[in-house]
N, C-alpha and C positions, 0 to 999 in steps of 0.2 A: 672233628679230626684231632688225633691225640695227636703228641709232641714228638720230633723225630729230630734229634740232633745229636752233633759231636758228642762222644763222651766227656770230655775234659768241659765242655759246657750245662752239663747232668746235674742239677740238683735236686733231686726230688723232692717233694714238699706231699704234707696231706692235704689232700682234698683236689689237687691237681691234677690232670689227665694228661697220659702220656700213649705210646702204642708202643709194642712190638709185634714179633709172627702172628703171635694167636688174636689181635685186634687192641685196641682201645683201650685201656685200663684205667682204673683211679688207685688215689695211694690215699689208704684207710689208716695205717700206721706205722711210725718208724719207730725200730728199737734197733739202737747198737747199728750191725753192719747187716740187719734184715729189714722186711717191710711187708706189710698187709696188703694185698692189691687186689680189688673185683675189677673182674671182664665185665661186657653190658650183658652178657649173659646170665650173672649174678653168681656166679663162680669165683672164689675166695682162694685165696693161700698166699702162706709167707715163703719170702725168696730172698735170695742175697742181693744183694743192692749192689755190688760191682758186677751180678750179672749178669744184671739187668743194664747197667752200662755199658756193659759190652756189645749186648744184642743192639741199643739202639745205636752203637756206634756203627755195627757191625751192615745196617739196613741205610743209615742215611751213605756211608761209603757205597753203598750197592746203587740206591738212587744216584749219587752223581755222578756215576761210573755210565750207568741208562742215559740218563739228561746229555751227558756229553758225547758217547753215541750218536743217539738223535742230532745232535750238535752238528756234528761230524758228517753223518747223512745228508744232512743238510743244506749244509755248504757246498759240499761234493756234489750236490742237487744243480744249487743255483750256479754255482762255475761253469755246471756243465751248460745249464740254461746258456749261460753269460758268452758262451766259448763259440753258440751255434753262427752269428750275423755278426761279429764284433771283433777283430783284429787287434782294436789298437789304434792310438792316432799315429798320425802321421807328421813329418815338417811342413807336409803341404797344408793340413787341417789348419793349422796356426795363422788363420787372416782372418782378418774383419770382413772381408768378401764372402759371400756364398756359392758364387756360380763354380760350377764343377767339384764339391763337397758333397758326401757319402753320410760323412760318420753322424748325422741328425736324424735320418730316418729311422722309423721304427723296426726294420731288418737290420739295424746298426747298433749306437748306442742304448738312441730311443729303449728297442724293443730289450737292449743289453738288461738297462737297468730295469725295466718294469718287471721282466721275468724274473730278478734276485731279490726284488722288493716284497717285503713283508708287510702288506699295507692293511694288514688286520681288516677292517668290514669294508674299508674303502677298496674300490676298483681300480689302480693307475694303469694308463698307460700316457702315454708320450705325443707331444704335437712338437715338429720345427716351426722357428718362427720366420715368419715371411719377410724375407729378405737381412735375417739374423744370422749370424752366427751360434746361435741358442736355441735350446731346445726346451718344454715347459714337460712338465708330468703332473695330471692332476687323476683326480679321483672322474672317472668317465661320468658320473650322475651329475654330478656338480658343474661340470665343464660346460653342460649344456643346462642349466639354470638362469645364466645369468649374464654381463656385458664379459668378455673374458678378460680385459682388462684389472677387474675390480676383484678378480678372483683370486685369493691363494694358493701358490702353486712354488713346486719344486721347481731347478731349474741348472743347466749348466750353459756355458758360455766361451767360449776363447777369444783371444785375441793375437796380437802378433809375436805374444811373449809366453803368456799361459792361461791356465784353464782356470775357472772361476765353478762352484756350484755349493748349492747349498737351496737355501730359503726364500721364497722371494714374494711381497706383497705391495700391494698402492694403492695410495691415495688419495682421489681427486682432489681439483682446485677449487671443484664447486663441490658447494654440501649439498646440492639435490641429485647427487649423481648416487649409484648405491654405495654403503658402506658397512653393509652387513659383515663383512671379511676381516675387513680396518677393524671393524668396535670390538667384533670379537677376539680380535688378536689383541687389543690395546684392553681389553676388559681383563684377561688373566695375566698381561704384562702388570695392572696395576696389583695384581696381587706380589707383596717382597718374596713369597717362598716362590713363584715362577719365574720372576726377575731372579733371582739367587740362582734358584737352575740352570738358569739362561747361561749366566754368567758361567758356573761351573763348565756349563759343554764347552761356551766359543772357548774356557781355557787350555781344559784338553784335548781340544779338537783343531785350535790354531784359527778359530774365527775369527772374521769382522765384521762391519755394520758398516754400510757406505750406501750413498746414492751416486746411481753411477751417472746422472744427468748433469753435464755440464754445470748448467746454472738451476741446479736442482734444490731442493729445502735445506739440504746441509751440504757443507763442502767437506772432505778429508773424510778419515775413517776411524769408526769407535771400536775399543780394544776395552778386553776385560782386566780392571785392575785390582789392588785389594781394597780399594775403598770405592769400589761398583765399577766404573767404566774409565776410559782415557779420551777424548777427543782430540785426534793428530789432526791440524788444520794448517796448511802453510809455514810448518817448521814451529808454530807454537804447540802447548799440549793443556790442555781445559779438563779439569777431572769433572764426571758427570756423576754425581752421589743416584740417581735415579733416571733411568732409561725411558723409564714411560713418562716421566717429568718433561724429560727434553724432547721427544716423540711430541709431545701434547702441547708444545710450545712453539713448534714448527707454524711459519705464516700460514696460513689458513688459504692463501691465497696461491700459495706452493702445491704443483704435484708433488708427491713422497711417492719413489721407487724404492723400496729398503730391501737393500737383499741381506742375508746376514747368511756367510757363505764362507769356503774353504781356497784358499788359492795356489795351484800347484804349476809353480815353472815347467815350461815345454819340454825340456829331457829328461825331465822325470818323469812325466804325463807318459813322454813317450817310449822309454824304458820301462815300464809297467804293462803296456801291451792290454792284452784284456782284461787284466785284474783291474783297472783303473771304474772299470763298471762297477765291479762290486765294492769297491772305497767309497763311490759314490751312492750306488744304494745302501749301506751302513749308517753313511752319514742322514742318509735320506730318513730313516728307518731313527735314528738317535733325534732326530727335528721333529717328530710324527708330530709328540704334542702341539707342537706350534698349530700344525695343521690343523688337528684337531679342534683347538681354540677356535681357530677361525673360524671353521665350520661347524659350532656349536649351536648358531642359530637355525642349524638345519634341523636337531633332535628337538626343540621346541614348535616346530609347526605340525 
């Protein structure tokens, strides 16, 4: 595939392949403000080199103008998906209680966001949790693999103040319980460029890392800094130079709930109405790798 970029980014070189209209080309020889260029046709001539700048300015402007299009259809797709079973919450949704709550089923949220989600080869849809205020989205093959505890899985949540969602994994107290999800998640956490990643989204995304168990493996919640993480714990604050360090130092003897998630106060939540689906599946969509990781030991069997 030949080269298609800005003009003002254009330097053509010999021997390099670039494309306009007519296909693919190489550039045989520069002189001055011309240049020798064969098609894979084997088709020969010299042309002026601005313009030839122009045309590939002139084709990648046309692509992104298509792309955003598409873009646009898109969107306009899943809103509408998002717009069918899903309102919006309510002041009422806002409790730790379940009984007499709507917005968890899959004609609700549930189905809000699975329909706006772009979950590439994976299948999501949505399960409420039994007798939660939270609702999980996994990939439909994997759900039924395995304890669903131990599994990785999306996830949102409220309480009596606001909405939580994001990322959400565990891992047992005991080592003979499974851990195919955990290792794989903690296998490309030890790699520093997916730690770096990591880091990059919760910053522009406004995440954190917390166990939301009382007396769970860690107390308080980790925020991305410039020298890797911050651990807020009881008004003190611990910098964490490495995330899967402190992951992998957790008692052994501790469950780890670790969501690493977004958290949006109740009048926003609720002022947002049904766009709040698709914030969520974005974000959902922006974590995929996580997923992915986890369930990496599935592409090896």
């Amino acid at each position: 595939m030949g080269k298609v970029m800005p003009m003002e980014d254009v330097e053509f070189k010999v021997g390099e392949t670039y494309e306009n209209m007519k296909g693919p080309f190489e550039v045989l020889d520069i002189h001055g403000e011309t240049m020798e260029i064969r098609w894979e046709n084997g088709e020969t001539t010299w042309t002026p080199i601005d313009l030839q700048q122009r045309i590939l300015e002139r084709l990648e402007r046309e692509r992104t103008q298509a792309l955003e299009k598409k873009l646009q259809k898109k969107t306009k797709a899943r809103r509408g998906a998002g717009a069918k079973g899903f309102d919006g919450f309510t002041e009422a949704d806002f409790s730790k209680k379940v009984a007499g709550s709507s917005w968890r089923s899959q004609k609700a949220l549930g189905g809000a966001v699975s329909g706006q989600m772009d979950g590439g080869s994976y299948r999501f849809n949505s399960w409420a949790v039994s007798r939660m205020p939270m609702v999980h989205w996994a990939d439909v093959d994997h759900r039924g693999a395995d304890e669903i505890q131990f599994q990785a899985k999306f996830f949102a949540q409220v309480d009596e103040e606001r909405l939580y969602y994001g990322f959400y994994i565990e891992r047992s107290d005991k080592e003979d319980d499974p851990r195919k999800d955990w290792n794989g998640f903690m296998l490309a956490l030890k790699d520093p460029n997916r730690e770096s990643w990591l880091k990059e989204v919760a910053s522009a995304n406004g995440l954190s890392l917390y166990d939301p168990k009382k007396k769970g493996a860690f107390e308080g919640r980790i925020h991305p800094s410039e020298n890797g993480w911050r651990w807020e714990n009881g008004g003190e604050e611990t910098e964490i130079p490495s995330l899967a360090d402190f992951l992998e130092q957790a008692p052994q003897g501790k469950w780890i709930d670790l969501q690493i998630c977004k958290q949006v106060d109740k009048a926003e939540v609720i002022e947002k109405g049904d766009q709040i689906a698709e914030d969520i599946a974005r974000l959902f969509e922006i974590l995929m790798p996580l997923y992915q990781s986890s369930l990496a030991h599935r592409e090896m069997n």
